[in-house]
GULUMZA-405269 format. One record per residue (C-alpha): residue in three letters; x, y, z. Coordinates in steps of 0.1 Angstrom, whole numbers. Example, Ala and Ser with C-alpha at 12.3 -4.5 7.8 and 13.67 -1.06 7.14 Angstrom:
2
@r=ALA u=123 v=-45 w=78 $
@r=SER u=137 v=-11 w=71 $
***
This chain:
432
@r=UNK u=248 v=-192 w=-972 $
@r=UNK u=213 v=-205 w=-971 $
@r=UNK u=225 v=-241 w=-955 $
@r=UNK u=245 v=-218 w=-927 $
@r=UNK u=212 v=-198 w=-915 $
@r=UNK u=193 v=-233 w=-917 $
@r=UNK u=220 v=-247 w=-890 $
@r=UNK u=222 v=-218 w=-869 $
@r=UNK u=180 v=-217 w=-870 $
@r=UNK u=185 v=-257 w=-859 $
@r=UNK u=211 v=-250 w=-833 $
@r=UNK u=184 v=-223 w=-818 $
@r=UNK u=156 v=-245 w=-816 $
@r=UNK u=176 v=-272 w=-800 $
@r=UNK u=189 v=-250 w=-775 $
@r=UNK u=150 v=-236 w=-769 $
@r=UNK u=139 v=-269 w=-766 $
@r=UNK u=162 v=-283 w=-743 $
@r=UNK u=156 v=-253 w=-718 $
@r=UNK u=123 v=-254 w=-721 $
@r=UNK u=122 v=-291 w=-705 $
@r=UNK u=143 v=-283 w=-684 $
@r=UNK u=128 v=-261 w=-671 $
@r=UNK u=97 v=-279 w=-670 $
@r=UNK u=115 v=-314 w=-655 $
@r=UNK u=129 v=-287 w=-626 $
@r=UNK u=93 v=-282 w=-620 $
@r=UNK u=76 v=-313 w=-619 $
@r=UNK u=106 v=-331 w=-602 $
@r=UNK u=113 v=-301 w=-579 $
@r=UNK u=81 v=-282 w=-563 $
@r=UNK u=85 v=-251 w=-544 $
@r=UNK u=90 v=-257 w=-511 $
@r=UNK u=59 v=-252 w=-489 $
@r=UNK u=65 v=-240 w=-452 $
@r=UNK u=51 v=-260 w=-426 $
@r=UNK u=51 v=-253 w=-386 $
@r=UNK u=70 v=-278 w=-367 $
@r=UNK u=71 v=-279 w=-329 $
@r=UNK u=100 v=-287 w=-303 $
@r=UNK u=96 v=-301 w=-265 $
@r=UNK u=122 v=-300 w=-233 $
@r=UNK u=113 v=-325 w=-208 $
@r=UNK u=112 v=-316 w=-169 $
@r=UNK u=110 v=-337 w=-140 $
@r=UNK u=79 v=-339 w=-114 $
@r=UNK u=100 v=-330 w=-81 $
@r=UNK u=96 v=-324 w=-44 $
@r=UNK u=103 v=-291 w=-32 $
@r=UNK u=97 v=-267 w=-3 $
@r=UNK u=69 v=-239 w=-22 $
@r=UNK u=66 v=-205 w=-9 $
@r=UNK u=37 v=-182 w=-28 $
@r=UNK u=49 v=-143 w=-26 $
@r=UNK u=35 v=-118 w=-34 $
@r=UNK u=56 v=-85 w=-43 $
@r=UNK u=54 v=-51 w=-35 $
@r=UNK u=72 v=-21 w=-33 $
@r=UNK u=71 v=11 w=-8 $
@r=UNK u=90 v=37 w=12 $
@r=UNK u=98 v=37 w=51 $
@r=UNK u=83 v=57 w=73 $
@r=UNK u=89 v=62 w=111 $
@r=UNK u=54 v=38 w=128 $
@r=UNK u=61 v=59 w=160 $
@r=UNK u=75 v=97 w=159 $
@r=UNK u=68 v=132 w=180 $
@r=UNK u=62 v=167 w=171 $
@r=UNK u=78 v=189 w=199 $
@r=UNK u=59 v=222 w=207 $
@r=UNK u=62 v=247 w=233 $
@r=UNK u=27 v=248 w=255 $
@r=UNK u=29 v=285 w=257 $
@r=UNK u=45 v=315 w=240 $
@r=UNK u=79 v=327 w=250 $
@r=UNK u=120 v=329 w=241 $
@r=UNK u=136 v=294 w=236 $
@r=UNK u=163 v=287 w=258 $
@r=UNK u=183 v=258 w=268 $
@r=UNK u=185 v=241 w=235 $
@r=UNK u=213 v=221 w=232 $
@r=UNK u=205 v=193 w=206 $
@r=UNK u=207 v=191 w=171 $
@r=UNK u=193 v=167 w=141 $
@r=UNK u=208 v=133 w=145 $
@r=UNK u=213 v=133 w=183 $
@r=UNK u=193 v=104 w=204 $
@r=UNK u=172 v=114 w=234 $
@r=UNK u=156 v=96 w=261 $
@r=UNK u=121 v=101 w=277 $
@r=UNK u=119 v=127 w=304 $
@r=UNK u=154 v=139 w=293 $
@r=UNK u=151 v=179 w=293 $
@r=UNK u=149 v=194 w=257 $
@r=UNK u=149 v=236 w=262 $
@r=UNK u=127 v=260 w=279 $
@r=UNK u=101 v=287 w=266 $
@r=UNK u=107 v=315 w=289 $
@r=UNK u=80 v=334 w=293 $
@r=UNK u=81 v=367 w=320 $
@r=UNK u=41 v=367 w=318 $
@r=UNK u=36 v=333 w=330 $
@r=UNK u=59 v=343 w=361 $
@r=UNK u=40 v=369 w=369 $
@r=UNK u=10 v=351 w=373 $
@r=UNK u=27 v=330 w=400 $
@r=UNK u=36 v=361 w=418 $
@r=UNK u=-1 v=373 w=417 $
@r=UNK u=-13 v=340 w=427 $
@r=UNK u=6 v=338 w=460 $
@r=UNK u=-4 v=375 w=471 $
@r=UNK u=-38 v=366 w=466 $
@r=UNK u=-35 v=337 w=485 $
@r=UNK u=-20 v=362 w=512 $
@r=UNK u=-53 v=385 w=511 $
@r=UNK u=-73 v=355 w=514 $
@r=UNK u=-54 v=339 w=545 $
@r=UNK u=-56 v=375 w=563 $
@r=UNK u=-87 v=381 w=556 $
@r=UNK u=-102 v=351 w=572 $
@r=UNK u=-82 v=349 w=604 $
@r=UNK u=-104 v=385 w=609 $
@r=UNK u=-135 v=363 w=602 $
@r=UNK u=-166 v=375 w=632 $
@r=UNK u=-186 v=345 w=627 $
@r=UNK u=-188 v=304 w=614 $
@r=UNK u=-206 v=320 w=580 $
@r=UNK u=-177 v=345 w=572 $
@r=UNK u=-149 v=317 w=580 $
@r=UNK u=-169 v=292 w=562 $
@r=UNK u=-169 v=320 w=532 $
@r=UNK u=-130 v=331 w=535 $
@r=UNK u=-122 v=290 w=540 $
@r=UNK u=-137 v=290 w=501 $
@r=UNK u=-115 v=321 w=489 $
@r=UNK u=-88 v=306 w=503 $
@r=UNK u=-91 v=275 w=485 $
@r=UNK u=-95 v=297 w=449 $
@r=UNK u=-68 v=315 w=454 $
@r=UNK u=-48 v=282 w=464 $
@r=UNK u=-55 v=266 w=432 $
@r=UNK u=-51 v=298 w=407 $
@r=UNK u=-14 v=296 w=421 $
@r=UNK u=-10 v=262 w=414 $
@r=UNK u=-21 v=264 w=379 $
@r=UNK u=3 v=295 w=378 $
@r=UNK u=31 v=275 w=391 $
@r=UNK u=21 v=248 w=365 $
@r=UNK u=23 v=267 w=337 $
@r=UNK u=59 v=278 w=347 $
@r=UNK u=69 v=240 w=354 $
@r=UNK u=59 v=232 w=315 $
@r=UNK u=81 v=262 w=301 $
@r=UNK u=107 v=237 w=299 $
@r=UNK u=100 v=208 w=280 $
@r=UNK u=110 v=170 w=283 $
@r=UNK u=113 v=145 w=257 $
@r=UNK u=81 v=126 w=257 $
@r=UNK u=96 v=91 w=237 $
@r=UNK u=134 v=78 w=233 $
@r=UNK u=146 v=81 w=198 $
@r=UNK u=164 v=103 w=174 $
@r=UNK u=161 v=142 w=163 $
@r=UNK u=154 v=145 w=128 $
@r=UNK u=143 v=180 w=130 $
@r=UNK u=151 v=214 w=144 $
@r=UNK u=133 v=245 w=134 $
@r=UNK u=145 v=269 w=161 $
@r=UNK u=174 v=283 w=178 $
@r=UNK u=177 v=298 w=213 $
@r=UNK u=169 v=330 w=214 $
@r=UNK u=138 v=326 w=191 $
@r=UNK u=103 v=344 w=200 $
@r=UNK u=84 v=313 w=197 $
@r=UNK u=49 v=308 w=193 $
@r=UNK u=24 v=280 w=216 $
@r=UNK u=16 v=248 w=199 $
@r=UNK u=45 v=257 w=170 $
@r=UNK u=69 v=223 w=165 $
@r=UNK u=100 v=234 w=177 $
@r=UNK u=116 v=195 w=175 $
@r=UNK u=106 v=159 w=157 $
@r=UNK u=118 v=133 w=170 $
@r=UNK u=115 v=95 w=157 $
@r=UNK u=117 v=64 w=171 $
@r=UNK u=141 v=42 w=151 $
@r=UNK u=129 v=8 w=161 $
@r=UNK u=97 v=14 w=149 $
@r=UNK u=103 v=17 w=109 $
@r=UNK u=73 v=6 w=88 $
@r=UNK u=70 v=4 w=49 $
@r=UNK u=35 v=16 w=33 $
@r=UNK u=34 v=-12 w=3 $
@r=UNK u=10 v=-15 w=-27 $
@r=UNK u=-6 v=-42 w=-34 $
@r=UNK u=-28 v=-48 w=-64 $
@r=UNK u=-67 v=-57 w=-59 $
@r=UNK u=-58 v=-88 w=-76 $
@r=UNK u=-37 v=-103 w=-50 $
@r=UNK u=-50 v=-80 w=-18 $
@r=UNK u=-75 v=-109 w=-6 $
@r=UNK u=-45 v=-134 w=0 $
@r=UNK u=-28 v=-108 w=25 $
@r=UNK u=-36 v=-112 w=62 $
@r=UNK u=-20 v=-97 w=93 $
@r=UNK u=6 v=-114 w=106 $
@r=UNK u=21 v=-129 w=78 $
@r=UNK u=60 v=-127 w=72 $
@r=UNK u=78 v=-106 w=49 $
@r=UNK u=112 v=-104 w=35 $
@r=UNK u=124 v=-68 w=28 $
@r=UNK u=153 v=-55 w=6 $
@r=UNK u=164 v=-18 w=1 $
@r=UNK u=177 v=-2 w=-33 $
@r=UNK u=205 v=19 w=-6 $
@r=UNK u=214 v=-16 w=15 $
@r=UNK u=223 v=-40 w=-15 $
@r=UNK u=237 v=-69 w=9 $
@r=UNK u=209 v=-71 w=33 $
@r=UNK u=177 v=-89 w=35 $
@r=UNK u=153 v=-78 w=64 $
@r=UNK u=122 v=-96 w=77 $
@r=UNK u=91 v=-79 w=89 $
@r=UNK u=57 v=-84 w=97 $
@r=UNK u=23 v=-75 w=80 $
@r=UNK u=7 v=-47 w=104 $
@r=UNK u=-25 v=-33 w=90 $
@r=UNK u=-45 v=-42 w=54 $
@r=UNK u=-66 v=-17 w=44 $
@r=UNK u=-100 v=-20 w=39 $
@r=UNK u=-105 v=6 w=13 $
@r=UNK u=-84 v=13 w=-22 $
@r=UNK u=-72 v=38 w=-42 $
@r=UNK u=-81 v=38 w=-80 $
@r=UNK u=-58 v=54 w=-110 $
@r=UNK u=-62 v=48 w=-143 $
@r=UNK u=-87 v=20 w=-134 $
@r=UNK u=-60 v=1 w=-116 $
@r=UNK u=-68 v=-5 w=-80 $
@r=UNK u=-44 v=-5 w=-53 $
@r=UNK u=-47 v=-14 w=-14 $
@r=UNK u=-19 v=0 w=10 $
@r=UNK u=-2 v=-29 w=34 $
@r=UNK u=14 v=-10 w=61 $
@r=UNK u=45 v=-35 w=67 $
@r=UNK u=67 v=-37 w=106 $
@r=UNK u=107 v=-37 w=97 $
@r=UNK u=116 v=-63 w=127 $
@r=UNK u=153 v=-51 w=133 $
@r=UNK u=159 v=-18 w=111 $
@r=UNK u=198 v=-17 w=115 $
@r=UNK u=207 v=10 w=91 $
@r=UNK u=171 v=17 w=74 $
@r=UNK u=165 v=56 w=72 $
@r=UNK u=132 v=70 w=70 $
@r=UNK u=121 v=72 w=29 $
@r=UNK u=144 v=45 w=18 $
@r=UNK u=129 v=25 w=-13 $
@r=UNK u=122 v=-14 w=-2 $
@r=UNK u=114 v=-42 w=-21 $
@r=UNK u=90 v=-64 w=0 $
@r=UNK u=78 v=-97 w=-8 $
@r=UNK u=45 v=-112 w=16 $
@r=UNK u=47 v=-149 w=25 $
@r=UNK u=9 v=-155 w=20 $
@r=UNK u=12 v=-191 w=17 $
@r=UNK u=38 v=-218 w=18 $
@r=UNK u=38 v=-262 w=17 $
@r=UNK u=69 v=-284 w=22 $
@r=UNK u=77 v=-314 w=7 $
@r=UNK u=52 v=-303 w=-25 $
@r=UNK u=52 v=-322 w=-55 $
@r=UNK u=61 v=-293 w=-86 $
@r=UNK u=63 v=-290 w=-125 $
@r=UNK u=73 v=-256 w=-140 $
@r=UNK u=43 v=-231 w=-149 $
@r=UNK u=53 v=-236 w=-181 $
@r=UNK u=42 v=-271 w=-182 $
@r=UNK u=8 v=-266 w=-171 $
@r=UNK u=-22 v=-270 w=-199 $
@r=UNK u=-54 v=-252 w=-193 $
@r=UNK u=-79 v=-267 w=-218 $
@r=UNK u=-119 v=-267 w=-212 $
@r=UNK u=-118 v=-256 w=-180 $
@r=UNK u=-92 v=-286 w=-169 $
@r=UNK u=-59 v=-285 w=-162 $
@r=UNK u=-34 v=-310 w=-178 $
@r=UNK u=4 v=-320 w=-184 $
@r=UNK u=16 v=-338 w=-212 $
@r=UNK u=37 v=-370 w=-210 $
@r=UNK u=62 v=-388 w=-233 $
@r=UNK u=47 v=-419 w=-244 $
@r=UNK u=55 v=-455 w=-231 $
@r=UNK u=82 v=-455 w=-254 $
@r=UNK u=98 v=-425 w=-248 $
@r=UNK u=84 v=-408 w=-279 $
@r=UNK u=62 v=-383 w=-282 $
@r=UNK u=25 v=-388 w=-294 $
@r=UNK u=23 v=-367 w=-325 $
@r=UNK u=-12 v=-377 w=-343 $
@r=UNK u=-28 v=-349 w=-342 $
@r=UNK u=2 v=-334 w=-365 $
@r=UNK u=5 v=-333 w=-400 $
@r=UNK u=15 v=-316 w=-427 $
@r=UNK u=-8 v=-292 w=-450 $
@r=UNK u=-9 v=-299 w=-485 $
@r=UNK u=-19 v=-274 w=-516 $
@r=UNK u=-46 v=-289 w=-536 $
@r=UNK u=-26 v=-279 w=-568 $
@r=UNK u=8 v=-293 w=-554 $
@r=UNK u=15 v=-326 w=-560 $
@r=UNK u=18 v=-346 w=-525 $
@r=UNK u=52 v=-351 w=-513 $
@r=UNK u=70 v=-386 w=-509 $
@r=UNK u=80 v=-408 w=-482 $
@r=UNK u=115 v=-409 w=-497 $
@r=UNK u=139 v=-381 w=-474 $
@r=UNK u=149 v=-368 w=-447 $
@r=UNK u=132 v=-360 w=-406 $
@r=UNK u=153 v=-336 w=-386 $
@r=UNK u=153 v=-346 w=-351 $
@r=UNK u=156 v=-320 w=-320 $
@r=UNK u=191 v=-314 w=-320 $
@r=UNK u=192 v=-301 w=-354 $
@r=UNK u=208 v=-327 w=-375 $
@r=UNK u=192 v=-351 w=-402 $
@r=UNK u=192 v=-387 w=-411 $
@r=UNK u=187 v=-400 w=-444 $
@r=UNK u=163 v=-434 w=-453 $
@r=UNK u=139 v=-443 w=-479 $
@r=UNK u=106 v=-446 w=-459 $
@r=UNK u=123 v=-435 w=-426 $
@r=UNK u=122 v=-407 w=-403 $
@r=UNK u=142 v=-396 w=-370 $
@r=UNK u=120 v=-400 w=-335 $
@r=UNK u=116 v=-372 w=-313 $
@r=UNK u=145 v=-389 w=-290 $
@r=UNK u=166 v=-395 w=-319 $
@r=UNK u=157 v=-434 w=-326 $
@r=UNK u=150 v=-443 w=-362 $
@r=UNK u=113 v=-452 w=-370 $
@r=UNK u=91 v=-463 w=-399 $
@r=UNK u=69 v=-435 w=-411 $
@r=UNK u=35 v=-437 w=-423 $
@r=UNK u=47 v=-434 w=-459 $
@r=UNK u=16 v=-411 w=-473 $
@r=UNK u=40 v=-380 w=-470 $
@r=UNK u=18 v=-363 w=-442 $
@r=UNK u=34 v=-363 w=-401 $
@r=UNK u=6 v=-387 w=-393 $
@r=UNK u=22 v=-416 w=-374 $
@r=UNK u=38 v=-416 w=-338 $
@r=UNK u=76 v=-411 w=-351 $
@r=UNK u=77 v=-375 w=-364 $
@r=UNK u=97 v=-344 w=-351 $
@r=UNK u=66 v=-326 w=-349 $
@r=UNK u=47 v=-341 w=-322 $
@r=UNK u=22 v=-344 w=-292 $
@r=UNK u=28 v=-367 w=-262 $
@r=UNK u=1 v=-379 w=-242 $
@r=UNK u=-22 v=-355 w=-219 $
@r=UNK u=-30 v=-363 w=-183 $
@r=UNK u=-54 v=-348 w=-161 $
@r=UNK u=-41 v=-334 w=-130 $
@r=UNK u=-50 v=-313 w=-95 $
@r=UNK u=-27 v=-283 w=-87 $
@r=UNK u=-26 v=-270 w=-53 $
@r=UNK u=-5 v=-242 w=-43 $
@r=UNK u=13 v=-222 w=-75 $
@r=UNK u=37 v=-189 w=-75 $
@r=UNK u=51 v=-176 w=-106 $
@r=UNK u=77 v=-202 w=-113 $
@r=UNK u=61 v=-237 w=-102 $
@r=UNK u=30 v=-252 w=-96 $
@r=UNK u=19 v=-277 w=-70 $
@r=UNK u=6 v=-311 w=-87 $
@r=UNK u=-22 v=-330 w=-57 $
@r=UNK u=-27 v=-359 w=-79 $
@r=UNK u=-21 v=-372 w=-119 $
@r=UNK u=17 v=-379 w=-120 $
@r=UNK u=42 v=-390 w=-97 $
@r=UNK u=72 v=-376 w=-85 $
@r=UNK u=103 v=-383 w=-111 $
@r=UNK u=77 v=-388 w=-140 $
@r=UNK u=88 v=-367 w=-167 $
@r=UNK u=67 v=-338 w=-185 $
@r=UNK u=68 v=-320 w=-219 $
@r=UNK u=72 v=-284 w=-221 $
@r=UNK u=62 v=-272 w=-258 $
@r=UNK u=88 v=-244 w=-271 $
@r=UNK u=75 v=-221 w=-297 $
@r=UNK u=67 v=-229 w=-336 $
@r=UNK u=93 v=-230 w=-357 $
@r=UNK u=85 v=-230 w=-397 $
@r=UNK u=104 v=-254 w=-420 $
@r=UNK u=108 v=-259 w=-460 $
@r=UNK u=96 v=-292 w=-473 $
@r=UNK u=96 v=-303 w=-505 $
@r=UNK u=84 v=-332 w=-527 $
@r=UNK u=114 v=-357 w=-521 $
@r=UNK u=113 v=-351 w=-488 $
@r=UNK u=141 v=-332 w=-475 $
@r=UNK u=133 v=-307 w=-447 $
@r=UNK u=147 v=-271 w=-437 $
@r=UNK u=152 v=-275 w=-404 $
@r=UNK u=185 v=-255 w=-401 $
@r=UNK u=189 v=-234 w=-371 $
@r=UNK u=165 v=-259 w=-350 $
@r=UNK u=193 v=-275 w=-329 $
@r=UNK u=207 v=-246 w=-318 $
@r=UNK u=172 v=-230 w=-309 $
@r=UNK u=171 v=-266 w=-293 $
@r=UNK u=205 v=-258 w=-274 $
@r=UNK u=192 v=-222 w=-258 $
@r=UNK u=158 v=-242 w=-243 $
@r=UNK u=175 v=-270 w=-231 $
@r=UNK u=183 v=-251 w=-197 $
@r=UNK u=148 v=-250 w=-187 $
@r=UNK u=124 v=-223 w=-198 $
@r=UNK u=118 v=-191 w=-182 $
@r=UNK u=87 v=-168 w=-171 $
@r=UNK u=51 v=-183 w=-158 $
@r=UNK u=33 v=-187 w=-197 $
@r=UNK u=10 v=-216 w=-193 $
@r=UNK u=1 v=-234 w=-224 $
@r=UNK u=-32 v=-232 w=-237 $
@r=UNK u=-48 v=-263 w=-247 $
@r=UNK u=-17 v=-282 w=-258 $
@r=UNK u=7 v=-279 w=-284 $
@r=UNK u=-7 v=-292 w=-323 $
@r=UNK u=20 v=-301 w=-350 $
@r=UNK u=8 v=-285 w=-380 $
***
């Protein structure tokens, strides 16, 4: 009995022991992993294109040229015959104001001029016929202004263009100066456009526009800029300047449509361009960054953090190159083009052979720049290739060297059409 509990109390402590050390060897030859921020590039080419510089607006149409149509005196409307839609051309007859008043007067006037015409061939002496001469000459002119009035009862279109409103009906007790008609003319469409204080300065009259309604999907319209006003209008401390814009050949645009205009304010052919994205402002200078001589990129500036209390990892394992996959070598580590290189050895991303790398930066001169390219004046060439950094990505890396890196080819795969939006870089992109 006793020599039974003395080998089961053996058999315990063996067991203890034996995890304890393992646990212990797990430790010391496998270290937590430590994340670490790796980087990824897409290359772009420095081409020639034709650049246009926009700017965008949006706004409603309104009618540049329209007409109010009022009676000039009080009276019943007669004679209407139109109705909202139909066109009209100037001097074409619209509808009367009858008025019995106003034909009256006429009949007063000529009596008077009767009196007066009587009463001077009666005249005794030059100073009598000089003084019923006058009279006659008053009354003459009260009967024209009579006769004038009854003239402008009926009322002619004063423009060509289309009714869009009628707000009587014959038979109506209308009042003087009340709008009876409107009528627009349609070649004279114009859009009122906003256009933010930050971009106001580069619009100028006369510049080109191309126009595109939300109610005319298959259309694009040119225009003109009109008028730039000299004053804004300020909510929510946002200022905005109205563009009034001229719609050259407004086919099928109806007044209070929605447009989408965007204002040619600047354009160069033959321009030597980079995408946005590949622009660096750093210190006040603006720079791209280039793949070095050998096609690899520059990556000194990166390298891996270490924990004072970790023990440093070793040159023995694995790199994962760009399109996700991972080569094994003692010492060795994967290029950013996929060619095998020698790595520094020291288990840090110093060296010019890591994933997680820099290229070289080179000063350049923009010119012209919209929200998807940039003009380059001088630096690089045309066909010289630049590096677009893509976001961070954080990795596992451990003491013998493998790397994390799954997921990164595919994230690889998504950028590799080109990358979207205007987001400049700031200062280039540091492996960490």
């Amino acid at each position: 009995m006793k020599n039974k509990f003395i080998r089961t109390l053996i058999t315990c402590l063996i067991i203890g022991a034996v995890s304890v050390g393992g646990f212990f060897g797990y430790k010391y030859f496998f270290p937590s992993k430590a994340a670490a921020a790796t980087s990824q590039y897409i290359t772009q080419t420095a081409k020639k294109m034709n650049l246009q510089v926009n700017i965008q607006g949006t706004g409603t149409v309104y009618a540049g040229v329209s007409k109010d149509i009022t009676g000039s005196n009080s009276g019943t409307l007669q004679g209407l015959n139109l109705k909202v839609g139909d066109t009209v051309t100037a001097g074409t007859n619209l509808f009367t104001v009858d008025s019995n008043d106003l034909r009256q007067n006429v009949t007063k006037a000529k009596n008077n001029l009767q009196r007066q015409q009587l009463t001077a061939s009666n005249a005794k002496n030059d100073n009598e016929a000089a003084i019923d001469n006058l009279s006659i000459k008053d009354a003459q002119n009260q009967l024209n202004s009579a006769q004038d009035a009854v003239n402008k009862m009926t009322v002619t279109a004063p423009i060509s263009g289309i009714i869009t409103a009628e707000n009587n009906s014959n038979g109506d007790n209308v009042q003087s100066g009340k709008t009876l008609l409107t009528i627009v003319d349609p070649s004279s469409m114009k859009i009122k456009v906003s256009v933010d204080e930050l971009n106001i300065s580069k619009v100028k009259v006369g510049e080109k526009t191309q126009i595109k309604f939300d109610a005319l999907k298959d259309k694009t319209y040119e225009g003109t800029v009109d008028q730039v006003a000299a004053s804004g209008t300020t909510t929510n401390n946002v200022t905005t300047y109205e563009v009034i814009v001229s719609i050259t050949n407004p086919t099928d645009v109806k007044i209070g449509m929605n447009a989408n205009v965007n204002i040619l304010v600047d354009s160069k052919d033959n321009a030597l361009t980079i995408p946005v994205e590949a622009l660096i402002d750093k210190d006040g200078k603006k720079f791209v960054m280039i793949p070095n001589s050998d096609g690899t990129a520059n990556n000194s500036n990166s390298s891996s953090d270490s924990n004072n209390n970790q023990k440093p990892s070793t040159s023995n394992g694995q790199s994962s190159s760009g399109n996700g996959q991972a080569s094994k070598g003692n010492g060795q580590g994967q290029r950013a083009n996929g060619q095998g290189g020698q790595n520094s050895g020291n288990g840090s991303r110093n060296g010019s052979n890591g994933f997680s790398s820099d290229g070289k930066l080179v000063p350049v001169t923009t010119g012209l720049e919209n929200e998807n390219y940039v003009e380059i004046v001088d630096g690089i060439n045309e066909g010289q290739q630049v590096l677009i950094s893509l976001p961070k990505t954080s990795s596992s890396t451990s003491s013998n060297g493998k790397s994390g890196f799954s997921g990164i080819g595919s994230m690889g795969g998504n950028f590799g059409g080109g990358a979207s939006g205007g987001n400049r870089q700031q200062g280039g992109s540091k492996g960490n």
